[in-house]
KEBA-570584 format. One record per residue: residue in one letter; y, x, z of N, C-alpha, C in turn; residue number from 0. Coordinates in steps of 0.05 Angstrom, whole numbers. Last residue first. Layout:
% residues N
type, n_yy, n_xx, n_zz, ca_yy, ca_xx, ca_zz, c_yy, c_xx, c_zz, seq
A, Y, X, Z, Y, X, Z, Y, X, Z, NUM
...
This chain:
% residues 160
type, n_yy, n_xx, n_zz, ca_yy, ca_xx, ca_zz, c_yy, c_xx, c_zz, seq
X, -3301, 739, -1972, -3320, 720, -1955, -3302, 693, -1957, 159
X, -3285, 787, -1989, -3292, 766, -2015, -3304, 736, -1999, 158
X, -3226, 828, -1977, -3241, 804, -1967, -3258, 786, -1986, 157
X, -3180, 859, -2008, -3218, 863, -2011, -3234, 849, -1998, 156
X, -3138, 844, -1990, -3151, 831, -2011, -3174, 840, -2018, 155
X, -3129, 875, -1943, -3139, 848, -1940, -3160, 833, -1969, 154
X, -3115, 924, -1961, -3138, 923, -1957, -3156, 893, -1950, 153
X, -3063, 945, -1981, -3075, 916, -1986, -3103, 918, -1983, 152
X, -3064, 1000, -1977, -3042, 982, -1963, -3056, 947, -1963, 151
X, -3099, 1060, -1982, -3097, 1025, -1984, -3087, 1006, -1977, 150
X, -3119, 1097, -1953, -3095, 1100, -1971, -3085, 1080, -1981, 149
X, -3171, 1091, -1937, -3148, 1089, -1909, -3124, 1084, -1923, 148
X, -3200, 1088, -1978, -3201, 1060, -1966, -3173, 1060, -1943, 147
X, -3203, 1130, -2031, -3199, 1126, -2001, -3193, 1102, -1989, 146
X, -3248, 1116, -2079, -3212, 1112, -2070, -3227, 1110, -2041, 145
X, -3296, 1160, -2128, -3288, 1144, -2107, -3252, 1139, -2097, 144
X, -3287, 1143, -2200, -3288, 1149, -2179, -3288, 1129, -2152, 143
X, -3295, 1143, -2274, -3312, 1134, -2250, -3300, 1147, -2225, 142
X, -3277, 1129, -2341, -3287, 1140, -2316, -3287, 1130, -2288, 141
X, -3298, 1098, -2383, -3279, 1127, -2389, -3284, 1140, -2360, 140
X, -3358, 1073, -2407, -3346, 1081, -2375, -3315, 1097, -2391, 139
X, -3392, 1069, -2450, -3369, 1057, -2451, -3352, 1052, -2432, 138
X, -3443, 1103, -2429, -3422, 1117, -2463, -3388, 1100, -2450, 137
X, -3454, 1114, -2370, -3446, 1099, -2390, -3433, 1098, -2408, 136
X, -3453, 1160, -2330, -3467, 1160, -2349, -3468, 1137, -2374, 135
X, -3421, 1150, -2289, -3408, 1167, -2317, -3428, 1169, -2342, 134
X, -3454, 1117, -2264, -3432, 1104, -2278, -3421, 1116, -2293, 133
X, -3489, 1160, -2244, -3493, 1146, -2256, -3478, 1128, -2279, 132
X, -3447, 1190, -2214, -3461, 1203, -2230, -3469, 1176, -2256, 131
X, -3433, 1144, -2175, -3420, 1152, -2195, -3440, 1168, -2220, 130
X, -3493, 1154, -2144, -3475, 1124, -2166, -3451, 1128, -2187, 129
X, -3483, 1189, -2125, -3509, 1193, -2140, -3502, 1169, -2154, 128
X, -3445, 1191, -2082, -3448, 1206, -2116, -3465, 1206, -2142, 127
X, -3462, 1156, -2053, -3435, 1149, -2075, -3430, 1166, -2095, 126
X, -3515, 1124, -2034, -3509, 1155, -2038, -3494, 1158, -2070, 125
X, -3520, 1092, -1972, -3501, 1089, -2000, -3497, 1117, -2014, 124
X, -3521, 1067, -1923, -3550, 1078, -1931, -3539, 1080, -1964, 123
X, -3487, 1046, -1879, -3487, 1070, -1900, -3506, 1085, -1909, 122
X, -3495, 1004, -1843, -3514, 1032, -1842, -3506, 1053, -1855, 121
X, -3477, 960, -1875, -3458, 975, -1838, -3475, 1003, -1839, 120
X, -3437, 962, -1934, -3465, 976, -1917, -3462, 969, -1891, 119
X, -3411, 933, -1992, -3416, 941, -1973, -3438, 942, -1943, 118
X, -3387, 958, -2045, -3408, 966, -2036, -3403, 965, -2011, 117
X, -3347, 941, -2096, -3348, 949, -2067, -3375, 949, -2060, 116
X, -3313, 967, -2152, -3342, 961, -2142, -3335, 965, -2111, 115
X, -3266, 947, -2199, -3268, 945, -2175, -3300, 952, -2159, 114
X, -3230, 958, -2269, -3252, 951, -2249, -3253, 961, -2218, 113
X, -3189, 985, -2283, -3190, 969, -2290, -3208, 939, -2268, 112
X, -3130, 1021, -2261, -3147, 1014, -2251, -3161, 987, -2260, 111
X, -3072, 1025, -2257, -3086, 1037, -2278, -3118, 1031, -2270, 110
X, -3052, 1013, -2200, -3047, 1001, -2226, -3065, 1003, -2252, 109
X, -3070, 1015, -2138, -3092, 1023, -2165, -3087, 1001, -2192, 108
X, -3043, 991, -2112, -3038, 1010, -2104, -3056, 1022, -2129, 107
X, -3050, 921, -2114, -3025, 944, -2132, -3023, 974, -2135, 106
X, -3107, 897, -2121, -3094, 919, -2110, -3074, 930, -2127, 105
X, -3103, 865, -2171, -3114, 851, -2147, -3112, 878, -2116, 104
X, -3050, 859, -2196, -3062, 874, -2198, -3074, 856, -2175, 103
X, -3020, 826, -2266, -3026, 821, -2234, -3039, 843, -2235, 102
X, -2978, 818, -2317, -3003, 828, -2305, -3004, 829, -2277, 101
X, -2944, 767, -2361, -2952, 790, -2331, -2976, 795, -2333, 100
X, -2919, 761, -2424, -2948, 768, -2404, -2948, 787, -2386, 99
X, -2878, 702, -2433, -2882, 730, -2428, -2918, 734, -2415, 98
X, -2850, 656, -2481, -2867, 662, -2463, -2871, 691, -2448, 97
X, -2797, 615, -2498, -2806, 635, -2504, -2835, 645, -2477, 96
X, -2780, 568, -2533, -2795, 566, -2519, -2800, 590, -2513, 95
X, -2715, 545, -2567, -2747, 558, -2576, -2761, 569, -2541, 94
X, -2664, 523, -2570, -2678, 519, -2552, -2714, 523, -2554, 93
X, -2617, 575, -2588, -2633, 554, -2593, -2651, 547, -2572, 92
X, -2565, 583, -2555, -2557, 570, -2573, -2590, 563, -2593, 91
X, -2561, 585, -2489, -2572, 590, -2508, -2569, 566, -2531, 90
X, -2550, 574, -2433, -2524, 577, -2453, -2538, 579, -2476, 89
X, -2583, 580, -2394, -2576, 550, -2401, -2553, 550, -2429, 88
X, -2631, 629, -2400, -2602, 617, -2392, -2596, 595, -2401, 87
X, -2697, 620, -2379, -2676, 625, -2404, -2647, 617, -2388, 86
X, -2751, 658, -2367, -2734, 643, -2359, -2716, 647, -2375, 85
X, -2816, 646, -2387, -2796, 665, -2385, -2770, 646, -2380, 84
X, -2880, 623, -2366, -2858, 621, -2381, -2836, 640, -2375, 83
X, -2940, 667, -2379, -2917, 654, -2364, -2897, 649, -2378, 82
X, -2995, 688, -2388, -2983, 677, -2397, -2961, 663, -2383, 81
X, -3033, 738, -2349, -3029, 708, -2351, -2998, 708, -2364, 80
X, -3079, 784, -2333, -3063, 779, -2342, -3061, 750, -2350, 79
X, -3107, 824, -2280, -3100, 792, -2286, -3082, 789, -2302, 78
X, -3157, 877, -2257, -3132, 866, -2273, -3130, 837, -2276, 77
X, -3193, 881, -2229, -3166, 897, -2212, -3150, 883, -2226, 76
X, -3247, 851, -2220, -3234, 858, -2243, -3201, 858, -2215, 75
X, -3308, 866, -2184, -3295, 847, -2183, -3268, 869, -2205, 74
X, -3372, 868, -2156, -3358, 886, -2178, -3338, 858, -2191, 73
X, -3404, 880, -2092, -3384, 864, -2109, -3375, 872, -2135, 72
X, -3468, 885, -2053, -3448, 895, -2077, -3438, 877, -2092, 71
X, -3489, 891, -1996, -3476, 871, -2015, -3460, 890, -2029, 70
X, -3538, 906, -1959, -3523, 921, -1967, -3513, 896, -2002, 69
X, -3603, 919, -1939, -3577, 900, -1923, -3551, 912, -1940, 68
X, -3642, 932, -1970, -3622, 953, -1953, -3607, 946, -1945, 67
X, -3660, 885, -1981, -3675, 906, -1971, -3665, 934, -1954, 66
X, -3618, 845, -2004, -3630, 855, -1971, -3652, 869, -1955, 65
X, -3574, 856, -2037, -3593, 870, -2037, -3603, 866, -2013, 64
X, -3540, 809, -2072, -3544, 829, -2045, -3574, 828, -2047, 63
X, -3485, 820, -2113, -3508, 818, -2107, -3517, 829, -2082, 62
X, -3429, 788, -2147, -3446, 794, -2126, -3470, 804, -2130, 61
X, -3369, 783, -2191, -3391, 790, -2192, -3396, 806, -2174, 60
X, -3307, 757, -2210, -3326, 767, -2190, -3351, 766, -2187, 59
X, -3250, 763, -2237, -3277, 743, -2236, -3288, 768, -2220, 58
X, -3194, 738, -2210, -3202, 757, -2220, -3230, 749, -2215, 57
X, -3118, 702, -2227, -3147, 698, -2219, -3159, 727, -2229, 56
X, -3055, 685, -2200, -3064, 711, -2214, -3101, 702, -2198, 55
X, -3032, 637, -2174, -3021, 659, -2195, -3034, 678, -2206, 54
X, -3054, 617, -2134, -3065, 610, -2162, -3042, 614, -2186, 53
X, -3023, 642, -2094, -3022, 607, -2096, -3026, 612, -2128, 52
X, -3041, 695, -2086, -3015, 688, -2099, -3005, 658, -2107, 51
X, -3108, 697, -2119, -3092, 691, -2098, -3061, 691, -2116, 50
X, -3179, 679, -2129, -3155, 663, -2133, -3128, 680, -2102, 49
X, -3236, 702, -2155, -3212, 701, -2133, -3187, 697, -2146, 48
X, -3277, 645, -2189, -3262, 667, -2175, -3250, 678, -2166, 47
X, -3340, 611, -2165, -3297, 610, -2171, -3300, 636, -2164, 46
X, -3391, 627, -2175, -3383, 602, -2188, -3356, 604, -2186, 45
X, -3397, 699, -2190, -3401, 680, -2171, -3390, 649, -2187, 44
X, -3450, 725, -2229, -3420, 717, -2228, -3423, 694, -2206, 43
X, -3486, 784, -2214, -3485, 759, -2218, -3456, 741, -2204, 42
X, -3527, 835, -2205, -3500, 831, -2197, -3501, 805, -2232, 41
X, -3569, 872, -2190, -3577, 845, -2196, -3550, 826, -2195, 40
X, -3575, 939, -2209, -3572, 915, -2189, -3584, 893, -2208, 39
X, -3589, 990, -2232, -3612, 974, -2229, -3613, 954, -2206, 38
X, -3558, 1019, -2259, -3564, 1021, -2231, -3581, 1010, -2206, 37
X, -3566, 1014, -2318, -3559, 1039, -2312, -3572, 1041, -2281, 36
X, -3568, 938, -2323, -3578, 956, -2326, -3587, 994, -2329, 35
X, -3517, 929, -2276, -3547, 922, -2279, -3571, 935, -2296, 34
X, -3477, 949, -2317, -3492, 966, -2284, -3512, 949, -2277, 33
X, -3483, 922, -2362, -3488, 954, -2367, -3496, 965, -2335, 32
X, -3471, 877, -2341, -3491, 876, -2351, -3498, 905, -2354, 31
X, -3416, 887, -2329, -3441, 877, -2305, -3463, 887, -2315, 30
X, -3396, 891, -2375, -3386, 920, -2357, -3423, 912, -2332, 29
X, -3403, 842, -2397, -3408, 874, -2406, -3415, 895, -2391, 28
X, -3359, 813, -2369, -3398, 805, -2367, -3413, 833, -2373, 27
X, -3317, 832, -2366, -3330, 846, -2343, -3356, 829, -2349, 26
X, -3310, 875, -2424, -3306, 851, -2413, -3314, 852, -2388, 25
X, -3277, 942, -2428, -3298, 924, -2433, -3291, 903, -2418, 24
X, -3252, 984, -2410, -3245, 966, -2431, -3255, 947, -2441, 23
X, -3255, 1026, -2351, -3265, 1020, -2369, -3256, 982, -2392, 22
X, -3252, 1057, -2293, -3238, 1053, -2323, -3250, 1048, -2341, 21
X, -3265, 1042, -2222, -3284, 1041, -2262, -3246, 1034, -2278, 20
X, -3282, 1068, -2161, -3265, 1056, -2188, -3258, 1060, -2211, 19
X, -3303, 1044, -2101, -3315, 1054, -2128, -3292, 1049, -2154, 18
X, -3310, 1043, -2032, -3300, 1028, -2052, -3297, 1050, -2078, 17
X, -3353, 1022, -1988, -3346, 1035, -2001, -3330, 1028, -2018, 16
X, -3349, 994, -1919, -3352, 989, -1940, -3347, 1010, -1964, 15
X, -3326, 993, -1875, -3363, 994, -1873, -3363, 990, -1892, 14
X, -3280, 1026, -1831, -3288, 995, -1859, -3323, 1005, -1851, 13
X, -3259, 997, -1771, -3272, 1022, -1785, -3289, 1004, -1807, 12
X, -3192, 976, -1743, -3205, 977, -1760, -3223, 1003, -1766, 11
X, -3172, 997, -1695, -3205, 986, -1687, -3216, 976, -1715, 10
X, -3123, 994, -1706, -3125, 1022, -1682, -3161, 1017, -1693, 9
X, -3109, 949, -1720, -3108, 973, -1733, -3128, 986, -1726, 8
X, -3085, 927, -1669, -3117, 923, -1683, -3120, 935, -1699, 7
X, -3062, 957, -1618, -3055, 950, -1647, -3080, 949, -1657, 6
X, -3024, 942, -1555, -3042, 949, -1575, -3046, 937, -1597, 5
X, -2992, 978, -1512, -2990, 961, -1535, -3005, 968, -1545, 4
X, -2960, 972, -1441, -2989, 980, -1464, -2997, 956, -1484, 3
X, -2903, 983, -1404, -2924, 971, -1422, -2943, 977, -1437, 2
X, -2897, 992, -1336, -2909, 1007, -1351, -2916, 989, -1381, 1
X, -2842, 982, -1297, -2868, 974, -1304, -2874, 984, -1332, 0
């Protein structure tokens, strides 16, 4: 007897773009500069994404456009947090020491400050003509598109 296996994989097709900013700025800054350059309306949501059981938070900024049916996210790749560091029990003082991890909200884009998703079912999204734009911000270093298939943690782009 014959088996047939199937893989939901097989039936993922994103509908979403995904956009990625180097840049040093805060992310109210960073919003505020593509609100003004691209002419959204991108606005901080009330919580931000929380994963890793509220190990590592990243703020998040929406807007949807429903003229073109089309939600844009601009959400922070980086998390850094203060942790305690583990000590051996043998230590001869008992001073407190701390360390700073960094989280990535995709590991696969370490160097990666910022996040823009853009997403369409129509693909009415003209991703060069956005970049273009985003290079056009003195305080951008730079701007591209990431292949969405090359993306192992594609879950965490879920903002719903």
């Amino acid at each position: 007897m014959a088996m047939h296996k199937l893989q939901v994989d097989d039936f993922y097709d994103a509908s979403f773009s995904l956009l990625a900013i180097h840049c040093r700025l805060e992310d109210y800054r960073l919003a505020y500069l593509l609100n003004k350059h691209l002419g959204l309306r991108l606005e901080r949501r009330p919580k931000d994404l929380d994963y890793n059981y509220f190990a590592a938070s990243y703020s998040i900024y929406e807007w949807e456009n429903e003229r073109l049916d089309t939600v844009w996210n601009l959400v922070s790749n980086i998390c850094k947090k203060e942790e305690a560091a583990l000590q051996s029990s043998g230590s001869l003082f008992n001073d407190p020491t701390t360390v700073l991890r960094t989280h990535n909200l995709v590991p696969e884009l370490k160097t990666v400050d910022y996040l823009i998703k853009v997403s369409n079912e129509h693909r009415y999204f003209n991703e060069k003509l956005t970049l273009n734009k985003i290079q056009a911000i003195p305080q951008v270093i730079t701007s591209y598109s990431v292949d969405i298939d090359q993306i192992k943690s594609k879950d965490n782009l879920i903002f719903d």
